[in-house]
C-alpha positions as a Python dict, from the first residue, in 0.01 Angstrom:
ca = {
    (1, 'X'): (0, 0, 0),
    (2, 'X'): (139, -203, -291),
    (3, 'X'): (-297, -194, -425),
    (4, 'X'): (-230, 215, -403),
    (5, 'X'): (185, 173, -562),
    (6, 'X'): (34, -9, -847),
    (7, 'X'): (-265, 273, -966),
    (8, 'X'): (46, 549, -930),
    (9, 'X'): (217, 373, -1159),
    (10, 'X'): (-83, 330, -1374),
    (11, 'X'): (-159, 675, -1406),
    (12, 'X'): (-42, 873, -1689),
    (13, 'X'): (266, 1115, -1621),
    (14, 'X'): (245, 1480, -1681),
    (15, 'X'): (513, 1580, -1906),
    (16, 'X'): (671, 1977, -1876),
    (17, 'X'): (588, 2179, -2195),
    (18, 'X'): (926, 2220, -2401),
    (19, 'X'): (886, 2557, -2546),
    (20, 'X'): (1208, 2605, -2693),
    (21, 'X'): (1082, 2260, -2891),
    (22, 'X'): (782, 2429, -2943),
    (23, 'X'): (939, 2740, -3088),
    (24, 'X'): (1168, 2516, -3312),
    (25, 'X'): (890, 2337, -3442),
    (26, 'X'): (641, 2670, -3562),
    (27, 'X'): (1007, 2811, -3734),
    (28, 'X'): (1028, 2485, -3922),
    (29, 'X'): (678, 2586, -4094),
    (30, 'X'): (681, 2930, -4217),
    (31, 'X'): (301, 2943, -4303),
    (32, 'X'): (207, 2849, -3946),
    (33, 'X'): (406, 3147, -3836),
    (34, 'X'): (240, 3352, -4098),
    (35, 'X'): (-140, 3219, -4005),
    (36, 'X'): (-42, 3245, -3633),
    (37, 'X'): (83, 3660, -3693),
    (38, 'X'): (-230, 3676, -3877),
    (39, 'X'): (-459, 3528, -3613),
    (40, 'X'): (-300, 3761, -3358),
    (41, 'X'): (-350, 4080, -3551),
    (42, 'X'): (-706, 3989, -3643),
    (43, 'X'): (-770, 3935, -3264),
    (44, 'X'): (-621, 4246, -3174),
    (45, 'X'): (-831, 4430, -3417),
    (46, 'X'): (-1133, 4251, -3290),
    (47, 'X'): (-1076, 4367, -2950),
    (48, 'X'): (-963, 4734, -2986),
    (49, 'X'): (-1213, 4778, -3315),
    (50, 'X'): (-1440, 5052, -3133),
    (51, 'X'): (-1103, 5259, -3096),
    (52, 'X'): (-988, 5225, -3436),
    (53, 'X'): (-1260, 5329, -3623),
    (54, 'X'): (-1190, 5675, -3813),
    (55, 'X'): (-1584, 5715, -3845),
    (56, 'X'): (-1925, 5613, -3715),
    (57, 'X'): (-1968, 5282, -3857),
    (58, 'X'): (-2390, 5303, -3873),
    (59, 'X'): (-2386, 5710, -3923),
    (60, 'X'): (-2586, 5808, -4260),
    (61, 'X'): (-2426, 6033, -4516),
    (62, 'X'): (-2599, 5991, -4847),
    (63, 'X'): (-2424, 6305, -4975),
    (64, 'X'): (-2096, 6069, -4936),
    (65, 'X'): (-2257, 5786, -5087),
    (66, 'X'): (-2061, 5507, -5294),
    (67, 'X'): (-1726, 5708, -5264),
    (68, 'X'): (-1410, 5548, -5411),
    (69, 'X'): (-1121, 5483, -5178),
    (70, 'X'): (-944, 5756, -5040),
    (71, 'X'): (-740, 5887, -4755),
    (72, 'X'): (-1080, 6040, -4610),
    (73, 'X'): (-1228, 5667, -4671),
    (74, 'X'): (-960, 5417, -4702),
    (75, 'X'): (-1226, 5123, -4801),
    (76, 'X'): (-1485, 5357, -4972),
    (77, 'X'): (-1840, 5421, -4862),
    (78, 'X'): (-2130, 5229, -4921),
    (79, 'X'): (-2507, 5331, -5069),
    (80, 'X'): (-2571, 5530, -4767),
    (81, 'X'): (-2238, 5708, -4701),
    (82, 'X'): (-2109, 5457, -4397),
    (83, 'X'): (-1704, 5408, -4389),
    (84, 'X'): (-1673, 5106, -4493),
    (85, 'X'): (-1325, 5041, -4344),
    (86, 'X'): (-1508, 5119, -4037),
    (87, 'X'): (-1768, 4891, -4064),
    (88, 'X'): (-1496, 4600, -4180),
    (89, 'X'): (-1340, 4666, -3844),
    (90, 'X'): (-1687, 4681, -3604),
    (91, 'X'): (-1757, 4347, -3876),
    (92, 'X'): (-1495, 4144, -3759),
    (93, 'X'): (-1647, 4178, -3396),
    (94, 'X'): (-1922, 3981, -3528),
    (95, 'X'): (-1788, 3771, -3772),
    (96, 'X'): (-1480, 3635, -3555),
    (97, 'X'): (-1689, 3615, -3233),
    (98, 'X'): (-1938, 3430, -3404),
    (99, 'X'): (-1631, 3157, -3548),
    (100, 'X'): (-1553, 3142, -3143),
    (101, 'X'): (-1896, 3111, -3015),
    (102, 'X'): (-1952, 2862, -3269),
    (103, 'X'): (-1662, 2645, -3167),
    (104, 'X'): (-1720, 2717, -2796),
    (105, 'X'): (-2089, 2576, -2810),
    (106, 'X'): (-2010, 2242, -3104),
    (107, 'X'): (-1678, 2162, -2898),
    (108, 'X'): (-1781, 2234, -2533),
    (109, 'X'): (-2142, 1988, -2606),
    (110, 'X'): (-1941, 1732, -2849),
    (111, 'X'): (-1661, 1666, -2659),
    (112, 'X'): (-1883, 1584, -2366),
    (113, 'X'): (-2129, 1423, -2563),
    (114, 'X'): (-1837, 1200, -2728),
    (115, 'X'): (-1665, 1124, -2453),
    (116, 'X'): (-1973, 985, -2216),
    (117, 'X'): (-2092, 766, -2546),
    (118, 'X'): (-1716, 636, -2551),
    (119, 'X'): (-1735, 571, -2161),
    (120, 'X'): (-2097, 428, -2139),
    (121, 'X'): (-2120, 211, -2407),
    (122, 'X'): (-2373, -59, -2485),
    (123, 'X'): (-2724, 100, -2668),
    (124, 'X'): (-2633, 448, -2516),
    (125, 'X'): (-2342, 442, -2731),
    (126, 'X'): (-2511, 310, -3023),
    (127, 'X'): (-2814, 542, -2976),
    (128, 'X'): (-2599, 844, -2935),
    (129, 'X'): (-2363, 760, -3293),
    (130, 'X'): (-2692, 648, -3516),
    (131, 'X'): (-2834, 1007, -3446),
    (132, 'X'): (-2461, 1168, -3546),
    (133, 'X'): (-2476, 973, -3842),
    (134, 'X'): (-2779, 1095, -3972),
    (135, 'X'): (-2619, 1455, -3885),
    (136, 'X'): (-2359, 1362, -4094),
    (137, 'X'): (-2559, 1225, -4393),
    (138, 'X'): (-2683, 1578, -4459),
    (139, 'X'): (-2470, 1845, -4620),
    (140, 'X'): (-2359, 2048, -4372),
    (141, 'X'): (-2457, 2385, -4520),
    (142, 'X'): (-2819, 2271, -4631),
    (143, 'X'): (-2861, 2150, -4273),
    (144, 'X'): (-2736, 2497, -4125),
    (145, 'X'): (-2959, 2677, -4424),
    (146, 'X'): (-3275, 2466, -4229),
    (147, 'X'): (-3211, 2534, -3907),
    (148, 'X'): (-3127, 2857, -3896),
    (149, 'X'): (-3472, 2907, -4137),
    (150, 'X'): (-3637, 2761, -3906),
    (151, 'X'): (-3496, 2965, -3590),
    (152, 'X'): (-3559, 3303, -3795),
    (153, 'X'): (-3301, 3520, -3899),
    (154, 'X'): (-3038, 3671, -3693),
    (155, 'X'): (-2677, 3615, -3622),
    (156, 'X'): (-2746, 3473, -3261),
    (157, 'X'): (-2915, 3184, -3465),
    (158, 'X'): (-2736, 3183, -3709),
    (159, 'X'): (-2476, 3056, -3421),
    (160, 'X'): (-2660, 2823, -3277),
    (161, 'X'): (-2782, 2613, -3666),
    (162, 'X'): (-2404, 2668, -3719),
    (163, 'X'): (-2284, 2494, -3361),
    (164, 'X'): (-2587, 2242, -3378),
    (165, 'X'): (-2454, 2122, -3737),
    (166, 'X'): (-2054, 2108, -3608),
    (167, 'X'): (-2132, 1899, -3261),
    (168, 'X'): (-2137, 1504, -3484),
    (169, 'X'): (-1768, 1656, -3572),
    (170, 'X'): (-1699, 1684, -3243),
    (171, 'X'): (-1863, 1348, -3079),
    (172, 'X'): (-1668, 1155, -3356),
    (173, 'X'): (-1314, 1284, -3230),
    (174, 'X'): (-1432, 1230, -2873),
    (175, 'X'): (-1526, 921, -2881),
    (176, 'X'): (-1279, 720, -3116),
    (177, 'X'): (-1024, 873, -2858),
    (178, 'X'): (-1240, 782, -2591),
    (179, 'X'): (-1243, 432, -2675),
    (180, 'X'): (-853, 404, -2707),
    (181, 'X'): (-780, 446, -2366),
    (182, 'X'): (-1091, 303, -2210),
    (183, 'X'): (-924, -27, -2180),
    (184, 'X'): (-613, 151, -2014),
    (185, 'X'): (-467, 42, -1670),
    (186, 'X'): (-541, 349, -1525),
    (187, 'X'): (-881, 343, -1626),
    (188, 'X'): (-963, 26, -1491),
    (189, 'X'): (-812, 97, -1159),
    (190, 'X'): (-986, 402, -1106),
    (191, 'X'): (-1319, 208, -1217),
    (192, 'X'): (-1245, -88, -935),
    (193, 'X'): (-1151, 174, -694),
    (194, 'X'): (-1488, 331, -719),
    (195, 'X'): (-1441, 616, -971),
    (196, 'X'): (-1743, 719, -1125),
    (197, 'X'): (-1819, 747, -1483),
    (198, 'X'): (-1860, 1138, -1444),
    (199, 'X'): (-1495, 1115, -1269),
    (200, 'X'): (-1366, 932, -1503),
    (201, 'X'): (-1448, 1168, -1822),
    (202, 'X'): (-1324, 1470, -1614),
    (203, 'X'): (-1013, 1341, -1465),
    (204, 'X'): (-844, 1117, -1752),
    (205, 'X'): (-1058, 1060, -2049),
    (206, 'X'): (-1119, 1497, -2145),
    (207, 'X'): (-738, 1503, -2059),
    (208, 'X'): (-648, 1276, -2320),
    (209, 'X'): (-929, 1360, -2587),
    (210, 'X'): (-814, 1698, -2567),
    (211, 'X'): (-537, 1769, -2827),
    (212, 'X'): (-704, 1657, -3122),
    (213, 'X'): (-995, 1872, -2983),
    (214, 'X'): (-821, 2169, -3024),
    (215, 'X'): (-638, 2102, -3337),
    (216, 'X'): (-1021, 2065, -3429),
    (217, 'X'): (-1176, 2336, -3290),
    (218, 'X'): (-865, 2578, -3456),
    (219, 'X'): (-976, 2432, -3790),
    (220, 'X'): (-1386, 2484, -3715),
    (221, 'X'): (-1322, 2877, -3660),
    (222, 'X'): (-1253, 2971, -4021),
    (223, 'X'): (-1539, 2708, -4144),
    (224, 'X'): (-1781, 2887, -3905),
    (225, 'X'): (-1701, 3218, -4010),
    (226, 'X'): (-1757, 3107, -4370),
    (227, 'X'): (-2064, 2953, -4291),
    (228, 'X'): (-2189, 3247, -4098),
    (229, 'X'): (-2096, 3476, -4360),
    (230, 'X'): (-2299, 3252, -4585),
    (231, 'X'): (-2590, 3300, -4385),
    (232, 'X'): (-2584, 3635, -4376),
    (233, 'X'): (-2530, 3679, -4761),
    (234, 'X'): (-2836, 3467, -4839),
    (235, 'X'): (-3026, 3693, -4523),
    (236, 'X'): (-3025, 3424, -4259),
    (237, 'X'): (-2750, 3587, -4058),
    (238, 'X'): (-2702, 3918, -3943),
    (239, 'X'): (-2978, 4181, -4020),
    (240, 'X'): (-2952, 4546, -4144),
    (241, 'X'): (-2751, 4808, -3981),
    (242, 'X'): (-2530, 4536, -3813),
    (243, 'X'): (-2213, 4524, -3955),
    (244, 'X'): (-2118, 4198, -4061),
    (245, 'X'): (-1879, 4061, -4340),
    (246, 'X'): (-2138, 3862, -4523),
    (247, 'X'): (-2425, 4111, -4512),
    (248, 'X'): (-2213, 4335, -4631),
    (249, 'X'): (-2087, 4154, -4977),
    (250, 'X'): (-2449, 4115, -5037),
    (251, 'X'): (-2515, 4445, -5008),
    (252, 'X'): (-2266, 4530, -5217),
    (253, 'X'): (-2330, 4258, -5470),
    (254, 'X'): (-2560, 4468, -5699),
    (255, 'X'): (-2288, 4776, -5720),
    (256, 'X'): (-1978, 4524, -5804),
    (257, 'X'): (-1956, 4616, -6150),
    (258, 'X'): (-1888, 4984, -6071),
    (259, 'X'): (-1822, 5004, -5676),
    (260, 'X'): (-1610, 4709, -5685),
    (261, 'X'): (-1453, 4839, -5300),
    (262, 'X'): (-1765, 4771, -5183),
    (263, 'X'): (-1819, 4390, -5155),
    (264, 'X'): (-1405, 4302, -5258),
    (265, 'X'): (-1248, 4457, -4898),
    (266, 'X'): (-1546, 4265, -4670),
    (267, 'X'): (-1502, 3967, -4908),
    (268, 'X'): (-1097, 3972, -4854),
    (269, 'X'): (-1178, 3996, -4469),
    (270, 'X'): (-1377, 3679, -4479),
    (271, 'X'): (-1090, 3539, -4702),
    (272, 'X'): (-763, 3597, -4551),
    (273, 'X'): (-948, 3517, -4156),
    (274, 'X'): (-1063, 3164, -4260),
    (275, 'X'): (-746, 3117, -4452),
    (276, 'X'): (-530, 3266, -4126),
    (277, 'X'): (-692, 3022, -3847),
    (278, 'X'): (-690, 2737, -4120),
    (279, 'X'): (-302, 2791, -4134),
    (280, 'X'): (-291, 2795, -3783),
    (281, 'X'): (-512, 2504, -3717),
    (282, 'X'): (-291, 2311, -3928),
    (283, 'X'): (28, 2421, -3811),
    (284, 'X'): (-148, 2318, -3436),
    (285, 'X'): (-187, 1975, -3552),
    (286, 'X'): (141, 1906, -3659),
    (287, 'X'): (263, 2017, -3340),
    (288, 'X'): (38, 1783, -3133),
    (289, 'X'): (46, 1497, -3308),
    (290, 'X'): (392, 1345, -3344),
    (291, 'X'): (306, 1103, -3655),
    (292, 'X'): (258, 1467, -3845),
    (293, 'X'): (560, 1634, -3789),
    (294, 'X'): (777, 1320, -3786),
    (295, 'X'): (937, 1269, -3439),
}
């Protein structure tokens, strides 16, 4: 009894959620509030974008072609007479969803990835961090650039190079949490009473890894939907009539000097999205981490 007393005590406590504290602590940073509004009304319009839609976003017009805004077209229309703010709003379908699938895949695979290295130890560990660091050694976007090359071009690769290229990120957090804790009390009673190293990852290592994960994964969406909306500029992403962000500024690339609606309102999509969930993301870590905020 006083063997099973002494692992109770061991374990960590689980602490109730203060969400007065919590709302205190997003009114103290106005620009969290903002990129949190932001995030919400870009999520909304993500899901309800097929009902929103004024027009067809893939039917042809060319006798409407390269229209100016107006209240008919409120974005203008591009080389073949498709809405434009239609196509922004089907766009951010793909463009968000791809940030989320992106962070989904990299955090989901990392996280585990990082958090077994940090358990196991020994070569494993060293085996598993040599091959992140050569990740890491290449430039992120020239690695994605290869990969998703290399895949051929479409947005579902485009997701996967992207998520391939953010897992290191991922196994780094993991498992420099990982190995703060491994030396815990708890973690070496659950070890002598059996536990194994599978248990041990689920149970108490993901639970504390898992804050700075998220603060993470909050700051990866607006980098993947940058990246993906690089791809699909330089034609590695998305491929004609899918509507997506970056397509559609390169589209509209060789019209800027006269149809300047065309590329600037898909371009100010990709903009103020990245810059909302960056807000956000940062706003996230100062509420997790107590060193940030300063209590």
């Amino acid at each position: 009894m006083s063997d099973v007393a002494s692992v109770s005590r061991a374990l960590p406590k689980k602490t109730a959620v203060d969400f007065g504290k919590l709302f205190w602590l997003f009114k103290r940073s106005p620009l969290t509030l903002i990129g949190g509004v932001i995030v919400l009304l870009i999520l909304l319009l993500t899901v309800f974008a097929p009902l929103l839609t004024p027009h067809a976003p893939d039917v042809v017009d060319l006798g409407s072609r390269l229209l100016a805004p107006s209240r008919e077209h409120w974005f203008g229309t591009d080389q073949v007479g498709r809405d434009l703010f239609s196509r922004v709003l089907i766009g951010s379908r793909q463009s968000v969803m791809a940030g989320l699938v992106v962070v989904l895949i990299a955090g989901s695979i990392g996280s585990f990835i990082g958090c077994f290295s940090g358990v196991v130890g020994g070569l494993v560990d060293a085996c598993i961090m040599r091959v992140m660091d050569i990740m890491l050694s290449i430039p992120s976007l020239v690695l994605t650039m290869a990969l998703a090359a290399a895949l051929g071009p479409s947005l579902v690769n485009a997701m996967l190079a992207i998520a391939i290229v953010r897992i290191p990120f991922y196994v780094r957090i993991a498992r420099g949490q990982t190995l703060s804790i491994r030396h815990q009390d708890y973690m070496q009673a659950s070890y002598t009473f059996g536990a194994s190293r599978l248990h041990l990852i689920r149970w108490h290592v993901f639970r504390n890894v898992l804050p700075p994960l998220i603060v993470q994964a909050s700051l990866d969406i607006g980098t993947a939907i940058l990246m993906a909306a690089t791809l699909g500029f330089i034609g590695l992403g998305a491929q004609q009539p899918t509507a997506e962000w970056g397509a559609m500024v390169a589209n509209g690339r060789n019209y800027i000097l006269d149809q300047w609606w065309y590329s600037t309102f898909p371009g100010s999509a990709i903009v103020v999205t990245s810059a909302a969930f960056n807000l956000f993301g940062d706003g996230l870590r100062d509420l997790l981490d107590p060193k940030s905020r300063g209590v």
